[in-house]
C-alpha positions as MATLAB code, in Angstrom:
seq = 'XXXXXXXXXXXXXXXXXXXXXXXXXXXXXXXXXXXXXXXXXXXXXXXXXXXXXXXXXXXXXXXXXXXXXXXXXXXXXXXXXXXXXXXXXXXXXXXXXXXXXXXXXXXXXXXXXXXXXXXXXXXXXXXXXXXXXXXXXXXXXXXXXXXXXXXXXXXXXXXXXXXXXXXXXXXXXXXXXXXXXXXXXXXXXXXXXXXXXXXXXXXXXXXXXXXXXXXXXXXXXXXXXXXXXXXX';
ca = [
     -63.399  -65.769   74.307;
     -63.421  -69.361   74.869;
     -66.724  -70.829   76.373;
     -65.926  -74.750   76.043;
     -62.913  -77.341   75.378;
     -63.759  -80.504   74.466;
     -60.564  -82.829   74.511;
     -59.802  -83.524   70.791;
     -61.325  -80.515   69.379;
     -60.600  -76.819   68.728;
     -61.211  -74.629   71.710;
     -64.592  -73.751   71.047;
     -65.350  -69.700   71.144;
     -67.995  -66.759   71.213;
     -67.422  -63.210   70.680;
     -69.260  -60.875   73.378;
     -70.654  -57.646   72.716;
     -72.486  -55.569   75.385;
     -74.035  -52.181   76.400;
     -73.763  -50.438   79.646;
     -77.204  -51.865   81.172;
     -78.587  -55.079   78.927;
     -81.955  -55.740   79.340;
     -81.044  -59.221   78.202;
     -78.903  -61.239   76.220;
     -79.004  -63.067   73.039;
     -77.059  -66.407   71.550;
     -76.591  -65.835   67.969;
     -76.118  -68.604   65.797;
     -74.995  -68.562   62.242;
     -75.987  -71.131   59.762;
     -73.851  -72.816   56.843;
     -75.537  -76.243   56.735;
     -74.084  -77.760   59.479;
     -70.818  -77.955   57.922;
     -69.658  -74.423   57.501;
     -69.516  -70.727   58.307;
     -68.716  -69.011   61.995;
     -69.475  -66.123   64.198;
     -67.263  -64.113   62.151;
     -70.205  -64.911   58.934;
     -72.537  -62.330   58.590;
     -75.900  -62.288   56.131;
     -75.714  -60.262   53.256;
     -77.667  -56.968   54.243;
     -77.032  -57.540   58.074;
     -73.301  -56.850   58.258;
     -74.308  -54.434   61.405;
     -76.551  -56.228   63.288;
     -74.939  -57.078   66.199;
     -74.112  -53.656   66.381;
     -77.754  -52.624   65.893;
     -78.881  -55.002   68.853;
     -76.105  -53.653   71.228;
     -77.992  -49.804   70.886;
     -81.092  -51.235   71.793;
     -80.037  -52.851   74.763;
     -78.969  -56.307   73.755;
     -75.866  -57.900   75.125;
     -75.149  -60.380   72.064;
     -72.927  -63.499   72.292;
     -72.150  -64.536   68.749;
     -71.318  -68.307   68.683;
     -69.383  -70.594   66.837;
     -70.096  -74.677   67.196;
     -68.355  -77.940   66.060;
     -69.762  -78.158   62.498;
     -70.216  -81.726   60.517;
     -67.033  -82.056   59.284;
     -65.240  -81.915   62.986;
     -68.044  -84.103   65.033;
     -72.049  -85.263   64.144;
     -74.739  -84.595   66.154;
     -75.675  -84.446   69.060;
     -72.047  -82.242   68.882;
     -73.078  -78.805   67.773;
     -75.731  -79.028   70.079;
     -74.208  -79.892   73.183;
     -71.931  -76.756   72.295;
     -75.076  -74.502   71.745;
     -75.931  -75.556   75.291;
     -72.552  -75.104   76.782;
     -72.796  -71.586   75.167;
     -75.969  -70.751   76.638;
     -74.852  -71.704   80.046;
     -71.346  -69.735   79.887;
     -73.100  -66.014   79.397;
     -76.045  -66.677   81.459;
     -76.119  -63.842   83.747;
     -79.551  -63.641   85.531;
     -81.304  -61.576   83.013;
     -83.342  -62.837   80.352;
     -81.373  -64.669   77.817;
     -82.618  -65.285   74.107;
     -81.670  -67.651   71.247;
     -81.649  -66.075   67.911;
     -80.494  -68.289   64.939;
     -80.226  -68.483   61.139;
     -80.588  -71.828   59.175;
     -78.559  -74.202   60.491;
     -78.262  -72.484   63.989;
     -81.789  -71.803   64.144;
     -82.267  -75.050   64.302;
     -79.839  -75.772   66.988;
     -81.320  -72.721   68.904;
     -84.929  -74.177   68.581;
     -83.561  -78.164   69.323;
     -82.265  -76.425   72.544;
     -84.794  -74.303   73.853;
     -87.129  -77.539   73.497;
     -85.431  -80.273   75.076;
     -84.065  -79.016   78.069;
     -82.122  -75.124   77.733;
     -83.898  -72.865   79.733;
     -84.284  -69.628   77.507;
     -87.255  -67.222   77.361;
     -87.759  -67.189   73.947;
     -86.478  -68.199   70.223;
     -86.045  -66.156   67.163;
     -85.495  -69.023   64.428;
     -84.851  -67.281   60.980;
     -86.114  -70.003   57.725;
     -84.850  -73.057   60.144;
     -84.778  -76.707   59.347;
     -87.387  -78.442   61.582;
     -88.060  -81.789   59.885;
     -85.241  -83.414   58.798;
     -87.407  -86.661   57.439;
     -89.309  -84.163   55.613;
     -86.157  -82.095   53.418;
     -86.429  -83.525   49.793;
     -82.862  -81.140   48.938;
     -79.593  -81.774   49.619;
     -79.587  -84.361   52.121;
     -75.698  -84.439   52.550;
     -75.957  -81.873   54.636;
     -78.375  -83.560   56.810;
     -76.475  -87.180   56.308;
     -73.091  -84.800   57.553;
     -74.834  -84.166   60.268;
     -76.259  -87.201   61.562;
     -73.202  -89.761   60.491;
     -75.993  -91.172   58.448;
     -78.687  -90.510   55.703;
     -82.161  -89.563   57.272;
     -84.057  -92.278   55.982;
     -81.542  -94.947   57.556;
     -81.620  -93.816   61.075;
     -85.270  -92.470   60.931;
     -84.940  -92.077   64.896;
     -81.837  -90.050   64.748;
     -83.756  -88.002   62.454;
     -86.396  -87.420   64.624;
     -84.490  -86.898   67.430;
     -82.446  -84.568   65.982;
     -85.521  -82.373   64.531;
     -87.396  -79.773   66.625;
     -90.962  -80.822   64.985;
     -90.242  -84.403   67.598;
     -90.032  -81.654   70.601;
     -92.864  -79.620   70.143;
     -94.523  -79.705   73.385;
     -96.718  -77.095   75.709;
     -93.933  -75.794   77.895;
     -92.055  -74.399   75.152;
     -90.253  -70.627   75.311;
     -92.057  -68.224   72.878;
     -91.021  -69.430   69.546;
     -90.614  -66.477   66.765;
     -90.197  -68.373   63.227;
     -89.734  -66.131   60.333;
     -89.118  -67.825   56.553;
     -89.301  -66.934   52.945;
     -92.191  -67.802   51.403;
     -89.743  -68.518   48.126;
     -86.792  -70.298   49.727;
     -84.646  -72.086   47.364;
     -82.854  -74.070   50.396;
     -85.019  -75.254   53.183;
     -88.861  -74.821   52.199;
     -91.209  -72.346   54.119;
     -93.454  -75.463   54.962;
     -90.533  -76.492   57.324;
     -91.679  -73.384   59.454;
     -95.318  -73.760   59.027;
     -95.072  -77.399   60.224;
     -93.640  -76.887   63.592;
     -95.677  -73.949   64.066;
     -98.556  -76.158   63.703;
     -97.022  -78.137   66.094;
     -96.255  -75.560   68.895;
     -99.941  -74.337   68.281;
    -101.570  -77.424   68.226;
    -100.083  -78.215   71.679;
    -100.731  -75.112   73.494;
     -97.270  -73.589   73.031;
     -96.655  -69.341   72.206;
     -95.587  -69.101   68.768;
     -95.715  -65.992   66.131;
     -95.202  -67.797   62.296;
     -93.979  -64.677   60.055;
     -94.011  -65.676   55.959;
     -92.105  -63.227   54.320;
     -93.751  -62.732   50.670;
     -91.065  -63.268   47.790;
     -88.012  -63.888   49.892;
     -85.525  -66.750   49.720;
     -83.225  -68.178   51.626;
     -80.315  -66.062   53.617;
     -83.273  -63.118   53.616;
     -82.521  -62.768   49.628;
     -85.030  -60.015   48.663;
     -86.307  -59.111   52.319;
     -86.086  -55.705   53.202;
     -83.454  -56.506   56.563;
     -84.559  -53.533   58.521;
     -88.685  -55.110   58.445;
     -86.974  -58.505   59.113;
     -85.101  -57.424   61.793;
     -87.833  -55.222   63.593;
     -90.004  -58.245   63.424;
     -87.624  -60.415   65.297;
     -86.974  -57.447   68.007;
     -90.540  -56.337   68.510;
     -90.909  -60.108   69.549;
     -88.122  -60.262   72.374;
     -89.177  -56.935   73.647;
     -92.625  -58.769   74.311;
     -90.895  -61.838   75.398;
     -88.763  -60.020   78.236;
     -90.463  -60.890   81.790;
     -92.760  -58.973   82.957;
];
């Protein structure tokens, strides 16, 4: 279904799945980089989870954004908000992301997006700090990190880190090829050192995209922590 038109752009959509009786919902955001992939993408390993969340109760609203290539940022993120707002429904309403889109997910829940908690799978928090491929961050921005240095910040969650944040879930390979585990560890140091919930899961010999995680641990993880999330 579509959740936002923006004059200029492709109708922007989400794909709803839902039991009888949620208990809440979830936003789920793929990743690609910023400049590729869609709701349709699923993680090698996880082909059923939006399936799997639906028989535990989960009404899931898989999301697709403007990527780099069709507008830069603050784009995708307006559109993760727009999303958020078009399936609210007066139960508890989660952000789960992957990469990219857990990075949008956590960028939302801390500056403004009322959610009641984030699960942010190996996301990019710092983008002054990524030593990789910084064309996908330059996509992103319109410009290279270390020319707009304030764009950077602004655009990375470790700026927004504050004591009023959701409870934050960040899960990352300890051996990811992509976006370095110390990307997590930073902005839970962050979250922590400010007072804010956060649970930082390291998962031993995995890389990015979950290669060599066992999915069914990785994906108990992340729902043990919304089931303690949901108001009480």
């Amino acid at each position: 279904m579509i959740y936002r038109e923006v004059p200029g752009f492709r109708p922007l959509e989400l794909d709803l799945t839902e039991p009888d009786d949620p208990v809440a919902t979830i936003v789920y955001l793929h990743g690609g980089g910023w400049r590729r992939g869609s709701r349709h993408a699923s993680l090698p390993g996880f082909e059923s989870l939006t399936e799997d969340l639906v028989a535990q109760g989960f009404r899931v609203a898989a999301t697709d954004y403007r990527l780099s290539g069709e507008a830069i940022f603050p784009a995708p993120l307006d559109d993760v908000r727009a999303a958020i707002d078009f399936v609210r429904d007066g139960k508890p309403l989660f952000v789960w992301g992957e990469s990219a889109g857990a990075h949008l997910g956590l960028l939302a829940a801390l500056t403004g997006s009322e959610v009641d908690g984030v699960v942010a799978w190996f996301p990019p928090t710092d983008l002054l700090g990524l030593t990789g491929d910084v064309s996908r961050e330059t996509l992103l921005l319109g410009a290279s990190p270390r020319s707009a240095p304030e764009l950077a910040r602004e655009a990375s969650p470790l700026t927004h880190a504050h004591a009023a944040a959701p409870p934050i879930l960040l899960m990352h390979g300890e051996d990811d090829d992509l976006v370095p585990a110390a990307q997590s560890v930073r902005l839970a140091e962050a979250l922590r050192d400010v007072g804010a919930p956060v649970e930082l899961h390291l998962v031993p010999s995995a890389r990015h995209r979950w290669t060599g995680a066992d999915p069914a641990a990785v994906v108990a993880t992340s729902v043990k922590f919304l089931r303690a999330a949901l108001p009480r």
